[in-house]
N, C-alpha and C positions, 0 to 999 in steps of 0.2 A: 210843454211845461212838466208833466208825469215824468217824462224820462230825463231828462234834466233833474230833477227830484230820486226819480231813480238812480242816476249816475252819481251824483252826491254821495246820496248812501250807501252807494258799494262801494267808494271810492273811500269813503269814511270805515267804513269794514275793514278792506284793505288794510289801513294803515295801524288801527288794531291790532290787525292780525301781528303786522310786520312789528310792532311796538312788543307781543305780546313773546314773538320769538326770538328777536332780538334786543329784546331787553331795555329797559331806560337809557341806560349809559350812550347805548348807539342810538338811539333815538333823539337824545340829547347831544348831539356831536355835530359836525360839520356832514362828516361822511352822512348820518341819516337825515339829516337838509338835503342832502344834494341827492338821497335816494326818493326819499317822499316828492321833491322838484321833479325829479324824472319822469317819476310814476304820473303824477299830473299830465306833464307837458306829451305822453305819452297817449293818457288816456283824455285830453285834450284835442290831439291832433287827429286822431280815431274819429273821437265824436264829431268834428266839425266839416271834415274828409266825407263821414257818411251823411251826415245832413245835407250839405253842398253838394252831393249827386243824388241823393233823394229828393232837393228842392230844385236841381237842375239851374244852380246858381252864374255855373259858368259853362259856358260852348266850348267843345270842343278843344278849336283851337286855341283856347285861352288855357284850359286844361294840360294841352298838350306843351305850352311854355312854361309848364311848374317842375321844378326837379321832380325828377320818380315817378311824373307823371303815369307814363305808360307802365308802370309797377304797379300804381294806385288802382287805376284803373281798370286793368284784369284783373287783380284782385277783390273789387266788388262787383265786377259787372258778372260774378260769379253766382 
């Protein structure tokens, strides 16, 4: 629940930040929609990637059937 709470918040930061360097106008646009989306669906897949191998949600070979799997997977077996 914390870190959920925690991601929130930096994710809420983030977009501050990006609001505060890129100005209103691009924030208010299509293009900063589709940046702010990104950033989510980014820091979304992260988060849910490293819980599902910290909760050991899927075996192996179920693993091994996801794109990029073997990407994913050395990547935090690190």
């Amino acid at each position: 629940m914390t870190l959920c709470v925690a991601m929130i918040i930096g994710l809420r930061i983030l977009i501050d930040l990006l609001h505060a360097f890129f100005g209103p106008a691009l924030m208010m646009s299509r293009l900063g929609a589709l940046l702010v989306s990104g950033i989510g669906v980014v820091v979304g897949v992260v988060f849910f990637i490293g819980m599902a191998l910290r909760w050991r949600l899927l075996t192996l070979r179920e693993w091994l059937m996801l794109p990029m799997a073997d990407k994913w997977l050395r990547l935090f077996s690190k």
